[in-house]
ROVOSE-694355 format. One line per 5 residues: their letters; for each residue x, y, z of C-alpha. Coordinates in nm, 3 decimals. Example, Ala and Ser with C-alpha at 12.3 -4.5 7.8 and 13.67 -1.06 7.14 Angstrom:
AS	1.230 -0.450 0.780 ~ 1.367 -0.106 0.714
This chain:
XXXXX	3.681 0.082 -3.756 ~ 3.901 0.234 -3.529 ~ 3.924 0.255 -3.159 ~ 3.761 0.602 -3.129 ~ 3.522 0.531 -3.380
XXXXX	3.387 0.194 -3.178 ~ 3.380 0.416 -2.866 ~ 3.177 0.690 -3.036 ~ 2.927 0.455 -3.201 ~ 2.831 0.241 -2.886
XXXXX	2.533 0.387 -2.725 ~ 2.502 0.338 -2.342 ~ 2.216 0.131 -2.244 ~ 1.959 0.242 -1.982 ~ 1.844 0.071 -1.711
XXXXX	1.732 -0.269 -1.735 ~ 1.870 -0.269 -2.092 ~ 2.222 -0.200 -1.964 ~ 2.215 -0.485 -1.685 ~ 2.090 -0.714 -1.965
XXXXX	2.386 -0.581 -2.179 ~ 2.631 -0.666 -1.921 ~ 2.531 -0.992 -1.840 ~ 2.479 -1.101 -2.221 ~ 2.856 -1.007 -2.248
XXXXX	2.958 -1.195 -1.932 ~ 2.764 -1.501 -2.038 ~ 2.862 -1.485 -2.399 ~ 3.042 -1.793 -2.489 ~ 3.263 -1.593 -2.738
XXXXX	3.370 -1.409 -2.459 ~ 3.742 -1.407 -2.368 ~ 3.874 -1.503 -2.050 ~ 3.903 -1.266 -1.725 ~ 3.818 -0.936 -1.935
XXXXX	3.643 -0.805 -1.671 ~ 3.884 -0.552 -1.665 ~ 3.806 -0.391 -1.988 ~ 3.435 -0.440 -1.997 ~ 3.205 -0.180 -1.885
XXXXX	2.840 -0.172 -1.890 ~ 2.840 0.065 -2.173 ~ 3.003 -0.196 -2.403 ~ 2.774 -0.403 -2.649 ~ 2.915 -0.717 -2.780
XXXXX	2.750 -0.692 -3.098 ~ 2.937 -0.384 -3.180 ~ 3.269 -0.547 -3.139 ~ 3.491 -0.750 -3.386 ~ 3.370 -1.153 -3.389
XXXXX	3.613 -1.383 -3.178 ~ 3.848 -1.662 -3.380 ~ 3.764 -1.528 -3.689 ~ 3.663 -1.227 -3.942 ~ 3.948 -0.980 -4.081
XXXXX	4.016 -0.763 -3.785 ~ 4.150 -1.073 -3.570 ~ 4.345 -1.240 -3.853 ~ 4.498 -0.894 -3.929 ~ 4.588 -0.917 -3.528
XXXXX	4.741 -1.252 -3.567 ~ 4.945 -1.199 -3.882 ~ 5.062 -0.862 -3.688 ~ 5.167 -1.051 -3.383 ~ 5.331 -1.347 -3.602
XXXXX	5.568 -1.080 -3.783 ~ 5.672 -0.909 -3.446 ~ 5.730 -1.189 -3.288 ~ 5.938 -1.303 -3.565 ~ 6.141 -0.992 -3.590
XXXXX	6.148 -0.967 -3.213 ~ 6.242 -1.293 -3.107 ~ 6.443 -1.430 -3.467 ~ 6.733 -1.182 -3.325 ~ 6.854 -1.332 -3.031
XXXXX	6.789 -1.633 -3.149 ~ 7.006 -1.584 -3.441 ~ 7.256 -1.467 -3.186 ~ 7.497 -1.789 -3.233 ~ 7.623 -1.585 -3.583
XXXXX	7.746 -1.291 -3.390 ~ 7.895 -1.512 -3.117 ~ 8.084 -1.698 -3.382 ~ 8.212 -1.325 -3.529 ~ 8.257 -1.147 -3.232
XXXXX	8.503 -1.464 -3.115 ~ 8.711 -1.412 -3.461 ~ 8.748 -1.052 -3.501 ~ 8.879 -0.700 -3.388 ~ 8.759 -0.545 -3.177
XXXXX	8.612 -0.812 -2.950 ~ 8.834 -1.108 -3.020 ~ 8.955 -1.314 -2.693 ~ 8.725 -1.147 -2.498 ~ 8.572 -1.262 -2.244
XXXXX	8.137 -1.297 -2.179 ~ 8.080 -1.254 -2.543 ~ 7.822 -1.514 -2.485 ~ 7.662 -1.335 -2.205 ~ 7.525 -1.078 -2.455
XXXXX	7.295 -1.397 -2.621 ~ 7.236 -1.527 -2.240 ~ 7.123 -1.124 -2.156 ~ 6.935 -1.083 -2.461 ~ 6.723 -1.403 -2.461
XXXXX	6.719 -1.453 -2.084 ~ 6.602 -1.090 -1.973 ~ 6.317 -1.114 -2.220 ~ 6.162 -1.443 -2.071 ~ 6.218 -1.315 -1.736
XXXXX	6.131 -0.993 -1.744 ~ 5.748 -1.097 -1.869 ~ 5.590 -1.077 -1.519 ~ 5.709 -0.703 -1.406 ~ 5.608 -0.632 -1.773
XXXXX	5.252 -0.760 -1.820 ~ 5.206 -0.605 -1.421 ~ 5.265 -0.251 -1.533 ~ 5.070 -0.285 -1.862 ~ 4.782 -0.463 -1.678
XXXXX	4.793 -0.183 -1.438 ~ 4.827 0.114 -1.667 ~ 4.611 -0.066 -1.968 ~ 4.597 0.290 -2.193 ~ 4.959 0.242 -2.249
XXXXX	4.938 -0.087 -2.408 ~ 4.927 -0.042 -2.710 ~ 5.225 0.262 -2.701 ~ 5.405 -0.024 -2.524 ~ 5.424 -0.146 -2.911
XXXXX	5.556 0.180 -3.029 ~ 5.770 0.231 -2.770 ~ 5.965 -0.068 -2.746 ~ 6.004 -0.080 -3.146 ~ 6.210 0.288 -3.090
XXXXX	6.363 0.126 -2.770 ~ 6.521 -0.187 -2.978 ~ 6.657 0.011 -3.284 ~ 6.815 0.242 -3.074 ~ 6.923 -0.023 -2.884
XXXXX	7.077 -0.190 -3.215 ~ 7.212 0.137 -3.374 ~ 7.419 0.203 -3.033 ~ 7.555 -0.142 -3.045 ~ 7.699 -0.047 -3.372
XXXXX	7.897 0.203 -3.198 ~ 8.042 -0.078 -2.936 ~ 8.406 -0.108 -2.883 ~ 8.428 -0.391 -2.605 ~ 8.212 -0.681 -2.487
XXXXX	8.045 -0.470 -2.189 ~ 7.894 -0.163 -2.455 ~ 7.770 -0.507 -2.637 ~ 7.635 -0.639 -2.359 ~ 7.439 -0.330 -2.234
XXXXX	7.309 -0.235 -2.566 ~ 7.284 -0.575 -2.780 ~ 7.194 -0.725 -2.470 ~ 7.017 -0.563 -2.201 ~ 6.845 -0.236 -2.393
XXXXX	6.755 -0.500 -2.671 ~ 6.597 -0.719 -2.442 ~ 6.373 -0.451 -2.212 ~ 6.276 -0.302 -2.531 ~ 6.160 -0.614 -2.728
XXXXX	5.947 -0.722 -2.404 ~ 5.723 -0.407 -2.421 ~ 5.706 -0.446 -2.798 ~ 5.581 -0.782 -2.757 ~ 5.380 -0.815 -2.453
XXXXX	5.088 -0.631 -2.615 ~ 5.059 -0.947 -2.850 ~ 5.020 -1.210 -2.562 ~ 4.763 -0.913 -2.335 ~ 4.533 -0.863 -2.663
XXXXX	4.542 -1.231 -2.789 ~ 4.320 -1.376 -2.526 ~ 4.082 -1.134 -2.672 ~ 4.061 -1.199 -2.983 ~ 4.039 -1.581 -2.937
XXXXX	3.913 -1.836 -2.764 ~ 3.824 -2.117 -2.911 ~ 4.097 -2.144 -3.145 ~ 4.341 -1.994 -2.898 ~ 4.579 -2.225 -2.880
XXXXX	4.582 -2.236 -3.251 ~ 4.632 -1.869 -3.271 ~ 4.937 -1.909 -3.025 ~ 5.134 -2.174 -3.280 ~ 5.091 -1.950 -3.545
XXXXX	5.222 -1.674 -3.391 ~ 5.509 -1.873 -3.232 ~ 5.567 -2.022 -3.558 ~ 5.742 -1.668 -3.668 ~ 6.034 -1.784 -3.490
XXXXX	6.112 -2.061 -3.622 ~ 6.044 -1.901 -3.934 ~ 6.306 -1.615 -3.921 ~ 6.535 -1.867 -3.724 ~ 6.557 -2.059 -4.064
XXXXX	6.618 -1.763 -4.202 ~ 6.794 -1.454 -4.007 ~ 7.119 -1.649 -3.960 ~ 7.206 -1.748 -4.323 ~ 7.107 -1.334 -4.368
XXXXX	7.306 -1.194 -4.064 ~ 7.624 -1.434 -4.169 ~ 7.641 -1.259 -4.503 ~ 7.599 -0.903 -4.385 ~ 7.826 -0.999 -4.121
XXXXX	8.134 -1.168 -4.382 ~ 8.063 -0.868 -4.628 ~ 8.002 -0.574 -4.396 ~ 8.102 -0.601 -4.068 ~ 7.901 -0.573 -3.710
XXXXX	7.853 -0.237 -3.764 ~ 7.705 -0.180 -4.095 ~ 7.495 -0.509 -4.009 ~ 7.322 -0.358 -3.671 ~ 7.240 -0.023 -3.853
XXXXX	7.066 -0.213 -4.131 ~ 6.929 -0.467 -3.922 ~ 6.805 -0.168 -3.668 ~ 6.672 0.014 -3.995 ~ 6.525 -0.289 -4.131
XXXXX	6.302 -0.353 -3.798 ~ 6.144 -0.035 -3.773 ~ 6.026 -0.087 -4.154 ~ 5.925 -0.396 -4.171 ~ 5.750 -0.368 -3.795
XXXXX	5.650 -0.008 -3.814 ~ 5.330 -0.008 -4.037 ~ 5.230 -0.357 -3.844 ~ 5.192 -0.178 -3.518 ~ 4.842 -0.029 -3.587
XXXXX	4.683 -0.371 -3.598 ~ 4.824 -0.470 -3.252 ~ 4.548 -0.321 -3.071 ~ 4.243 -0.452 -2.814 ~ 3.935 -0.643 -2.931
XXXXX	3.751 -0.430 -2.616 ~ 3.832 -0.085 -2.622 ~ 3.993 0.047 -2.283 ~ 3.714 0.312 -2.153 ~ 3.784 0.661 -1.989
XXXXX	3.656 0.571 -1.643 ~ 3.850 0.216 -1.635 ~ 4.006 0.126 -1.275 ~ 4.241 -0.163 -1.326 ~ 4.152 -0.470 -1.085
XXXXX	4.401 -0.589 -0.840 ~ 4.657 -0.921 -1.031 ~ 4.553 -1.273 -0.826 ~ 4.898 -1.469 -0.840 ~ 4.730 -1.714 -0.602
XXXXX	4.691 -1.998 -0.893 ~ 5.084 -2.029 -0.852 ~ 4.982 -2.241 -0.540 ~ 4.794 -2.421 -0.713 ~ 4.921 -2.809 -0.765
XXXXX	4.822 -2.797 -1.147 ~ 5.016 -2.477 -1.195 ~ 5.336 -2.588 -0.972 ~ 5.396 -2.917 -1.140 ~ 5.297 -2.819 -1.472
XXXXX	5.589 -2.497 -1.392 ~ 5.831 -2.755 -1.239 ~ 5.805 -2.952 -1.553 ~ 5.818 -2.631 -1.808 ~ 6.145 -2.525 -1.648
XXXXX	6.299 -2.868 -1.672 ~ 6.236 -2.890 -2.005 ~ 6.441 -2.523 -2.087 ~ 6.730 -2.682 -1.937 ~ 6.786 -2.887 -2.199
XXXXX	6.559 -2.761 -2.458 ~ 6.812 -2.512 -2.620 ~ 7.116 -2.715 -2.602 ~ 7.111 -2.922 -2.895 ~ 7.067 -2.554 -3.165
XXXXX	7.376 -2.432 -2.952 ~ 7.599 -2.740 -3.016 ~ 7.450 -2.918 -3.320 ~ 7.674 -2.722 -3.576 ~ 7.973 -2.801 -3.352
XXXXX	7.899 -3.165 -3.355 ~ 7.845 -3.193 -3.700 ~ 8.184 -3.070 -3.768 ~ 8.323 -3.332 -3.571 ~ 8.160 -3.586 -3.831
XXXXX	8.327 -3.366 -4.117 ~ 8.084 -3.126 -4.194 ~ 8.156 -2.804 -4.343 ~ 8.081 -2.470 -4.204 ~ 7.750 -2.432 -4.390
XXXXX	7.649 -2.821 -4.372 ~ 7.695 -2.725 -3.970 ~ 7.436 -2.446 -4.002 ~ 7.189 -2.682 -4.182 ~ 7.096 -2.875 -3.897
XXXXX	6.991 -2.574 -3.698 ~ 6.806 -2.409 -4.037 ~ 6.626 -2.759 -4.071 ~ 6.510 -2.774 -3.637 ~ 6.365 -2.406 -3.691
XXXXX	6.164 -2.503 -4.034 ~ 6.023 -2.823 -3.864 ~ 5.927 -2.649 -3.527 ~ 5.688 -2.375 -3.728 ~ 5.502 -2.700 -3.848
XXXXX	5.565 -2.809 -3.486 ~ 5.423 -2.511 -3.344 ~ 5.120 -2.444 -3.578 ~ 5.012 -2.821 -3.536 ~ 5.024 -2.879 -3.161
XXXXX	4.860 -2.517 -3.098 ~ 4.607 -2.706 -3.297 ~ 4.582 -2.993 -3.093 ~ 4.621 -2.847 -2.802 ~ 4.234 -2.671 -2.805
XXXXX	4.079 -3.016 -2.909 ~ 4.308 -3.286 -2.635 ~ 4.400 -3.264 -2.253 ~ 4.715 -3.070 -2.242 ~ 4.882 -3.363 -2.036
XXXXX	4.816 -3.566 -2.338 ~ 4.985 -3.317 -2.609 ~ 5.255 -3.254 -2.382 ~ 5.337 -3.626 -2.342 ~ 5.300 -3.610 -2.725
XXXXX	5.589 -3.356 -2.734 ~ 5.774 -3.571 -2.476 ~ 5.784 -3.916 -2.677 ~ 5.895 -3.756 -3.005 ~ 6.167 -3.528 -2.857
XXXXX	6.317 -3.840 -2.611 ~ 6.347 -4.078 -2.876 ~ 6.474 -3.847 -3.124 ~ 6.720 -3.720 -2.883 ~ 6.838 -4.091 -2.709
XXXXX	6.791 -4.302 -3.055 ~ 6.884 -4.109 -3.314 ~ 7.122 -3.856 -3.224 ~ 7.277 -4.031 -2.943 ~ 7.339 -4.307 -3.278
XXXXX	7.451 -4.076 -3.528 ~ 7.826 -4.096 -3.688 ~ 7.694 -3.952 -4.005 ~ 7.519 -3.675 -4.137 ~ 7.190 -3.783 -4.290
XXXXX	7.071 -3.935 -3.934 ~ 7.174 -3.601 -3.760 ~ 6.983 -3.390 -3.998 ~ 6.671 -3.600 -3.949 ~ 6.751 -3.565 -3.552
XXXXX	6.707 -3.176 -3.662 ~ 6.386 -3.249 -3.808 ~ 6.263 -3.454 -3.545 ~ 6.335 -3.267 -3.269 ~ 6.215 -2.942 -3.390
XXXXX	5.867 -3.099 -3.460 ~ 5.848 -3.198 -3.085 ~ 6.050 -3.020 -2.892 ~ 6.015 -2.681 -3.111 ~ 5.599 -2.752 -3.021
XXXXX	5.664 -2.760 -2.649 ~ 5.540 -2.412 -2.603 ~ 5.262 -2.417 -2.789 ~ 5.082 -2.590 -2.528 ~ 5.115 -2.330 -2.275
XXXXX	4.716 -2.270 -2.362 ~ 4.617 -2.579 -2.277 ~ 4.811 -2.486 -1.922 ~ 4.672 -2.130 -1.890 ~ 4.336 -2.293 -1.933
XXXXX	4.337 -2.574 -1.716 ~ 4.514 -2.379 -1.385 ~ 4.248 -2.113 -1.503 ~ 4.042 -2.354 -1.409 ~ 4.161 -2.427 -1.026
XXXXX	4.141 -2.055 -1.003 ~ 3.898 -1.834 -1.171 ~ 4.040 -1.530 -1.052 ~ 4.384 -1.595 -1.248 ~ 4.473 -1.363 -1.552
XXXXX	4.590 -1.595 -1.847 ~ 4.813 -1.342 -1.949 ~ 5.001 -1.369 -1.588 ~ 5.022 -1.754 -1.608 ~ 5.173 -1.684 -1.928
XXXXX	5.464 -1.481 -1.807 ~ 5.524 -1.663 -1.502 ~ 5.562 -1.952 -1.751 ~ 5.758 -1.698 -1.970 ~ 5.988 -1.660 -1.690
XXXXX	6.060 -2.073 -1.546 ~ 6.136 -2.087 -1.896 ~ 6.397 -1.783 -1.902 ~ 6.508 -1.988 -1.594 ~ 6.591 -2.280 -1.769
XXXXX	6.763 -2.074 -2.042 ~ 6.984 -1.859 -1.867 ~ 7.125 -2.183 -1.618 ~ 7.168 -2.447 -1.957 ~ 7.466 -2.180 -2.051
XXXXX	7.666 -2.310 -1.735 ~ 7.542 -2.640 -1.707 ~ 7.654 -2.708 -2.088 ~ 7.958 -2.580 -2.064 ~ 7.998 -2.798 -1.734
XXXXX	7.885 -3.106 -1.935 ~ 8.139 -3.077 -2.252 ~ 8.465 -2.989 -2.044 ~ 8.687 -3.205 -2.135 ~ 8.480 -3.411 -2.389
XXXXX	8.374 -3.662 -2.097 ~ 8.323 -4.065 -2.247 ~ 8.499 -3.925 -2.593 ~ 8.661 -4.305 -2.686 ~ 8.514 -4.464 -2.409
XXXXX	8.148 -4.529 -2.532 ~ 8.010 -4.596 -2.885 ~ 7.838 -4.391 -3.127 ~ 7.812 -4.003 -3.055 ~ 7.796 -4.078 -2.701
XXXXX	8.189 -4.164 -2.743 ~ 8.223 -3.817 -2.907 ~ 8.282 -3.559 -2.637 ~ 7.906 -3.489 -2.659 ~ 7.787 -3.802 -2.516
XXXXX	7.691 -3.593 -2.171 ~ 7.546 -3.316 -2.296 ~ 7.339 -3.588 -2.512 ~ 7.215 -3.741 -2.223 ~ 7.129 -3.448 -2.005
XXXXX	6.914 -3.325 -2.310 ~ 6.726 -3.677 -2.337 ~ 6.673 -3.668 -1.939 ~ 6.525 -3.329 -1.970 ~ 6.320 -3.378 -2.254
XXXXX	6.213 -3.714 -2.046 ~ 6.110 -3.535 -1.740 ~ 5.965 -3.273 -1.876 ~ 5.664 -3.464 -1.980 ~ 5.611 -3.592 -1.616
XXXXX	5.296 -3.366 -1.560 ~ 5.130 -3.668 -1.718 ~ 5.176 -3.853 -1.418 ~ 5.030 -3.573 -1.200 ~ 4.685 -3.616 -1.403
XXXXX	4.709 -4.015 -1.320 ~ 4.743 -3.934 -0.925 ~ 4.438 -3.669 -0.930 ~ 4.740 -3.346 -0.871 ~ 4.630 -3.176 -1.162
């Protein structure tokens, strides 16, 4: 059933009947969170689409998994075209090739909050957000093709990409809260999972077109390929509540950022992205310092993105049944002893490559407990929109992204303790090593902020 057809079959209640509709909606524990911005007294819940289950929301989800995917698997896969624009014509010894990554990926965590506003203000254009940001990216990727220095990269690859895949993907985090609740943070691993799904995949693709064909031919395929494979997707991105005619979009209530629960649980999520992406950027690097080939390199970053969909899928899981403090701590553990015992330890390949496994099954799960956040500073403040608390978290963690470029490169000049300490902590790495464990170490303090009654 489509939306017109839901708003044509739904008979307005009279009276008494349509105050008893309203408040059966309301008090409905199905109900999503802070919908009162969609729901009208004309709307009976019977007539809608279950919650956590039946085809229409599992349609949804397998929708949002393959966008975000396809949306996100890009600039993640970025570290191919870095590698390529570095070696050849035209771009080769210039400079900020890896601010086009930084842009792509950075802009598109940041950019959530001024994103989700206008959509929450303007909710009819939600769901031509999709559309429109699908047209905005290929277009984006087919001018990049035409790109004869860094800065036309940079703009197109970069910026352009980045605005555009926002608006295609913000409808997926607005409409998910509606179609689950119970099983919502399960429904956010699974759709996170797509990442680490294309990241397995997307760079061993991208390297080939890249070797065989060039930049250019690979952007105009790749642009191609994401309009087909997203294209036909798009209709099933849509609300669980239909937006009405006479709608008037409530004021946004940013006051939960005051909150305690939501500032240490932020202070923590953005210490975490400081060292989260590190080890994917420099893992290939290091193995080739323990004589791995080019493609051995690759494996352990192929190997952190197959272990963090399990990661992902499991802890969203988890994260709907425990305390989020607890899974969060869970995250912590894993990702601070894999990061301090076993890479910091490895002079061979086999340990490194279980590092990679390790680490993506922790630290690859991190976000998946953003749920477990959303619904715990939801409940300091009833008036907060999940979908805000989202992007604000969206953006600490853009935050943390964009300043680990810098602070890496800071932390490898030179190869600081290379001879001077043992293991690969005497490699040249040995700092960045240990700024990763401290990170993934603090980042798991919002445990102690339950024990002292903060949170």
């Amino acid at each position: 059933m489509n939306d017109s057809t839901v708003l044509h079959d739904i008979s307005p209640p009279n009276g008494d009947a349509a105050l008893a509709s309203k408040e059966g909606l309301a008090q409905d524990p199905r109900s999503v969170e802070d919908n009162s911005h969609l729901v009208s007294s004309s709307l009976d819940e019977s007539t809608l689409p279950p919650v956590d289950g039946g085809k229409d929301a599992w349609l949804f989800l397998a929708a949002c998994f393959v966008v975000e995917a396809l949306v996100w698997g890009f600039p993640f896969s970025y570290g191919v075209f870095q590698e390529y624009y570095s070696t050849h014509e035209p771009f080769q010894g210039s400079g900020n090739i890896a601010v086009i990554g930084t842009c792509a990926m950075g802009i598109m965590y940041l950019d959530l909050p001024i994103v989700f506003g206008l959509l929450r203000r303007w909710p009819k254009y939600q769901r031509l957000s999709t559309t429109g940001g699908l047209i905005t990216m290929c277009l984006a990727l087919g001018m990049s093709s035409l790109s004869n220095n860094t800065t036309h990269l940079i703009i197109t690859q970069g910026v352009f990409y980045a605005i555009g895949g926002s608006f295609a993907y913000s409808p997926c985090i607005l409409f998910i809260d509606e179609w689950f609740n119970k099983r919502k943070g399960l429904a956010y691993g699974i759709m996170w999972a797509g990442t680490g799904l294309t990241g397995a995949i997307l760079p061993l693709v991208m390297e080939w077109l890249l070797s065989t064909y060039g930049f250019r031919t690979t952007l105009r395929v790749w642009s191609v390929s994401l309009f087909l494979l997203t294209g036909p997707l798009l209709y099933f991105i849509k609300p669980r509540i239909p937006n009405t005619p006479s709608h008037s979009p409530h004021a946004r209530d940013f006051a939960f950022i005051l909150t305690s629960t939501f500032g240490i649980m932020q202070a923590c999520n953005v210490i975490e992205a400081l060292g989260f992406f590190l080890p994917t950027i420099y893992l290939p690097s290091f193995a080739r310092t323990l004589g791995a080939s080019r493609t051995l390199g690759a494996l352990t970053v192929i190997l952190f993105n197959v272990a963090s969909v399990f990661g992902c899928v499991l802890m969203g899981a988890v994260v709907d049944k425990w305390h989020v403090t607890n899974c969060i701590l869970v995250s912590t553990i894993g990702s601070t002893i894999g990061v301090f015992v076993i890479w910091g330890f490895s002079i061979s390949l086999p340990p490194l490559y279980i590092f990679s496994l390790i680490y993506g099954l922790f630290a690859g799960s991190f976000t998946s407990t953003w749920p477990g956040i959303m619904r715990d500073v939801k409940k300091k403040r009833d008036n907060a929109d999940p979908s805000m608390i989202f992007a604000c978290l969206a953006a600490g963690r853009g935050v943390g992204n964009v300043a680990s470029g810098p602070l890496s490169e800071a932390l490898i000049h030179g190869f600081p303790w290379r001879g001077s300490a043992g293991f690969a902590y005497g490699s040249g790495y040995g700092a960045l090593i240990v700024f990763t464990g401290l990170t993934a170490f603090f980042g798991g303090s919002s445990i102690l902020g339950r024990r002292v009654g903060w949170l």
